[in-house]
C-alpha positions as CSV (number, residue, x, y, z in Angstrom):
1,X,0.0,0.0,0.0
2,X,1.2,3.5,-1.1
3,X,2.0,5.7,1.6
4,X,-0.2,8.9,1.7
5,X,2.0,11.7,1.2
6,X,1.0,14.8,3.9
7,X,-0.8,17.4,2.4
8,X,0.5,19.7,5.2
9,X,3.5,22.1,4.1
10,X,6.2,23.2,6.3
11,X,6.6,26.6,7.4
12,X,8.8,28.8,5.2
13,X,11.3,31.4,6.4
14,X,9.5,34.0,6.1
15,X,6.8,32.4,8.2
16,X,9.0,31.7,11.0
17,X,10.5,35.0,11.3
18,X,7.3,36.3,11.9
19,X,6.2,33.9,14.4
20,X,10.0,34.6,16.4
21,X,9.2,38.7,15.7
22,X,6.0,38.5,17.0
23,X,6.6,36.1,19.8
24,X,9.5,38.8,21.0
25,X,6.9,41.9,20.7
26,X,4.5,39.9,22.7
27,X,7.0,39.5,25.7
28,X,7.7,43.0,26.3
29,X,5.0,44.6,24.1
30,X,2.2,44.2,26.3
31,X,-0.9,46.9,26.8
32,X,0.8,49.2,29.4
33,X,3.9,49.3,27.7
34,X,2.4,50.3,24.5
35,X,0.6,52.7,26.0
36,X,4.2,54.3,27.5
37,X,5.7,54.1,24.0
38,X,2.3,55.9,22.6
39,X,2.4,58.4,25.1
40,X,6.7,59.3,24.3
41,X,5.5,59.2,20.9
42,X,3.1,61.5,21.2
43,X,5.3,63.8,22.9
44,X,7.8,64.3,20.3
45,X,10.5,61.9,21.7
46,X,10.2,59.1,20.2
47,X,9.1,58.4,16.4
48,X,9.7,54.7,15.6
49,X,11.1,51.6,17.5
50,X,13.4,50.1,14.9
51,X,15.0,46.7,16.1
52,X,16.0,45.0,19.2
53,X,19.6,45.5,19.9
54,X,19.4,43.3,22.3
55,X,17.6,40.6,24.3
56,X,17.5,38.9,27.1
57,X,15.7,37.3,30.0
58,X,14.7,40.5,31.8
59,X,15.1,43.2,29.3
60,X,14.9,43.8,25.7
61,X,17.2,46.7,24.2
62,X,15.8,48.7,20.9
63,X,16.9,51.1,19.1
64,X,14.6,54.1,18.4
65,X,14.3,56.9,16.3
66,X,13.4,60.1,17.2
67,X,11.6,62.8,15.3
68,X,15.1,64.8,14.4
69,X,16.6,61.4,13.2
70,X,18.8,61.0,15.6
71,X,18.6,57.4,17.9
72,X,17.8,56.2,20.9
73,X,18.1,53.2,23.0
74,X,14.6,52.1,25.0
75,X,15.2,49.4,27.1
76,X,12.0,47.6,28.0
77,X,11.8,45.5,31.3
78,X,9.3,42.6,30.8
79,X,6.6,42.7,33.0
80,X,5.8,38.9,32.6
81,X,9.2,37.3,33.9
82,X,9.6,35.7,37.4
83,X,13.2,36.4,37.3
84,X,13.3,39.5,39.2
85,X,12.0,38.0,42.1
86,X,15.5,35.9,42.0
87,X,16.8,39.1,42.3
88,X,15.2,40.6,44.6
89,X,18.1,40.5,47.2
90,X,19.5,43.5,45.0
91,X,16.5,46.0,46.0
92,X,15.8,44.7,49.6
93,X,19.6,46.1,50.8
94,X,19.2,49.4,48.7
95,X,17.7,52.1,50.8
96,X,16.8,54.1,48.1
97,X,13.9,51.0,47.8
98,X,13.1,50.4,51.2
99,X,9.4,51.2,50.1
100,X,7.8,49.5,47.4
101,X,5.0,47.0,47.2
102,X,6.1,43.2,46.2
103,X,3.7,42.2,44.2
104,X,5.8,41.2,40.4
105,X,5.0,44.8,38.5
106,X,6.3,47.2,41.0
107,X,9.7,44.9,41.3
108,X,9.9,45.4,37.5
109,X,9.4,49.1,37.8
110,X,11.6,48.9,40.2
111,X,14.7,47.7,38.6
112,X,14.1,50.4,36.1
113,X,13.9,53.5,38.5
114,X,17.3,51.4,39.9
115,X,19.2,51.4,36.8
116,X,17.8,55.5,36.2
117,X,19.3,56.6,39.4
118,X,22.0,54.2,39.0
119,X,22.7,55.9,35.1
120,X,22.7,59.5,36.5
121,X,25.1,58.5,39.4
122,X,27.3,57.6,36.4
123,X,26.7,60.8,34.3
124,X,27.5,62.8,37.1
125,X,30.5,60.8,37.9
126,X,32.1,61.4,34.5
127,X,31.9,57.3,34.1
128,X,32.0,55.9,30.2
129,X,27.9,54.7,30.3
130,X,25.0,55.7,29.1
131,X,23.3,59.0,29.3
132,X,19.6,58.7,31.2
133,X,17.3,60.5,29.6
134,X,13.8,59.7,31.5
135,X,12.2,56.6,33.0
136,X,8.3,55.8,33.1
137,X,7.7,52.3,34.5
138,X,9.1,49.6,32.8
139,X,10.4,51.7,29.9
140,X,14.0,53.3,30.5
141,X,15.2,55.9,27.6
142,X,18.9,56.6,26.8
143,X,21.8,57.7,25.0
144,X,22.2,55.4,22.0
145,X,25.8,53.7,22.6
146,X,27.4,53.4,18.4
147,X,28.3,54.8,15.3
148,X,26.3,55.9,12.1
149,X,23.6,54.5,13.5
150,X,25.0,51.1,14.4
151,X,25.6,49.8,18.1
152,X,28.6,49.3,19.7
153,X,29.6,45.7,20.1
154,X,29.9,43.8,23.5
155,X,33.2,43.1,24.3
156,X,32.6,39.1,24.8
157,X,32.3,39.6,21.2
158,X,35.4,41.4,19.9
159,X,37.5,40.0,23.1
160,X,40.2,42.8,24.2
161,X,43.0,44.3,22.6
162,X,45.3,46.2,25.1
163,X,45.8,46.6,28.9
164,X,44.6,50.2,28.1
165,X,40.8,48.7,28.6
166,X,41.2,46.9,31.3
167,X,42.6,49.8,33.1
168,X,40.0,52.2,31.3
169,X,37.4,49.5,33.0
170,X,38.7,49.5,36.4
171,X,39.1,53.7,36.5
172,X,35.6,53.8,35.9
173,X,34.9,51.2,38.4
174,X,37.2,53.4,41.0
175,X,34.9,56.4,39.7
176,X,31.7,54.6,40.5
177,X,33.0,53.2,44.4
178,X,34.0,56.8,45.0
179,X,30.1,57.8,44.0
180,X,28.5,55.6,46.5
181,X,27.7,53.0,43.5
182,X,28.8,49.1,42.6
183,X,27.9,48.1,39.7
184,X,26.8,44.2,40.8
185,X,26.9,42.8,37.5
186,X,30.0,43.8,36.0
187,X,31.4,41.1,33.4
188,X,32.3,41.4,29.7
189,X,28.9,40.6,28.3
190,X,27.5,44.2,30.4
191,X,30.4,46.3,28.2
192,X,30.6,48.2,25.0
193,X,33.9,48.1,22.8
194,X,33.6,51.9,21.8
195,X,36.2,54.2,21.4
196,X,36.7,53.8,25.3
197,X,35.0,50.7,27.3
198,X,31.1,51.7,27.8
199,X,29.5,49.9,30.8
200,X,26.4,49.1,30.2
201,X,22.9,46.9,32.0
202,X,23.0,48.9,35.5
203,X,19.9,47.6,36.9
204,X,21.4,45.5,39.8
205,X,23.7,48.4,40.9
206,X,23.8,49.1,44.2
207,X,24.5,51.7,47.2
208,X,27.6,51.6,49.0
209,X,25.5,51.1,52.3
210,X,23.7,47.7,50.9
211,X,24.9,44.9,52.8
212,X,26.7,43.0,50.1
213,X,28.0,45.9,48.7
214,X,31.9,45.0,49.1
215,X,31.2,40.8,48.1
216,X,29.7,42.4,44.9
217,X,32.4,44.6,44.5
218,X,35.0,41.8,44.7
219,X,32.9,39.4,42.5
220,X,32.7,42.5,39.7
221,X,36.5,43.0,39.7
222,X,37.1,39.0,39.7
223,X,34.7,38.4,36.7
224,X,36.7,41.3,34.7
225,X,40.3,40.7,35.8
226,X,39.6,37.1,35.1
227,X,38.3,37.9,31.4
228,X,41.2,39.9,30.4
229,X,43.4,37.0,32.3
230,X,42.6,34.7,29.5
231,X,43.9,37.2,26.7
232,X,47.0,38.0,28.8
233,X,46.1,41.2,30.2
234,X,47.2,40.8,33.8
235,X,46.5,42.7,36.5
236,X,46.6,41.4,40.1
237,X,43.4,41.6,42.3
238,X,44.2,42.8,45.3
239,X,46.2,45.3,43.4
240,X,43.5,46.2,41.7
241,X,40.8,46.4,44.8
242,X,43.1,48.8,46.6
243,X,43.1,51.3,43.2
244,X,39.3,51.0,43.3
245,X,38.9,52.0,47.0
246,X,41.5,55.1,46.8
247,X,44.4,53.0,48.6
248,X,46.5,52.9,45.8
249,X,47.3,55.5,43.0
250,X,48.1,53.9,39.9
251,X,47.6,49.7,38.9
């Protein structure tokens, strides 16, 4: 008996990148957020969202234009993601958040307003990040980190080139301690290779005064002194803890 050959065809390209495009839009693209978006639209800051820049489990990164043609980066937190609550060790310590209800939205908003105040702790500081521009819930707007319209790459991508990074890194790292501010999530995949090292994703950043401020500290400057370890770029921790805290001039 012949077999009976299925009438059923299988999905072409195109069809699949529109089920991934819009499966990405729904995560982040839900009712109040396009309401946010609507409402920066409508105010003459924002005139298109172009493409994700990046993605992740928490956030999504866009690019966006603006009505003068310049570009933006929106970051989006997603408001249906349990992973914040895994997190939630980062806001509990910060005094700046003793008061906010726990239910899952308001820790999402949260982390936003965090990574704002965090951002203009950095601008003020003179540190090599992105420029805050305003924050409304789960929407954060900022400087758009690249050239000619293109983003800056991570550096897990491009991998370093010269000591003058790492030490470009750790000066802004010094910058941020003598601010009040550790970063807490410091690694190479959370930096931009631009014409200087951009740190980037400042949403677990915390207060000098939170409890695990100095274990995060330590676990920051481990993560990137190991990194540039592997490429040869050697610089010794303890070395390198002292510069950051003002004990030692020059690494």
């Amino acid at each position: 008996m012949a077999r009976k050959v299925s009438k059923k065809k299988k999905p072409d390209r195109d069809y699949f990148l529109i089920t991934e495009r819009f499966k990405l839009e729904s995560e982040v693209f839900d009712r109040r957020t396009l309401l946010i978006l609507s409402k920066l639209m409508g105010k003459g800051i924002l005139l298109n969202m172009d493409y994700p820049i990046s993605t992740g489990k928490e956030a999504n990164v866009f690019r966006a234009t603006t009505p003068s043609g310049s570009f933006l980066a929106v970051k989006i937190y997603k408001i249906e993601t349990t992973h914040f609550m895994c997190r939630k060790e980062y806001l509990t310590g910060d005094p700046r958040f003793n008061k906010f209800q726990r239910n899952e939205r308001d820790f999402v908003n949260a982390f936003a307003q965090k990574e704002f105040k965090n951002l203009q702790i950095c601008e003020k500081a003179g540190i090599h990040s992105p420029k805050p521009l305003l924050q409304v819930k789960n929407v954060l707007v900022m400087e758009f980190m690249g050239e000619e319209g293109l983003p800056y790459t991570p550096l897990n991508v491009l991998k370093p080139e010269s000591m003058a990074q790492l030490k470009s890194i750790l000066g802004d790292v010094k910058k941020m301690y003598s601010a009040g501010l550790v970063h807490a999530d410091l690694s190479e995949y959370n930096i931009l290779v631009g014409p200087s090292p951009i740190l980037i994703d400042f949403g677990q950043g915390v207060v000098l005064s939170h409890p695990n401020s100095e274990k995060y500290l330590e676990r920051d400057l481990n993560n990137i002194l190991n990194y540039f370890a592997k490429f040869e770029f050697y610089i010794d921790f303890d070395k390198a803890l002292r510069y950051v805290k003002g004990e030692e001039k020059r690494i």
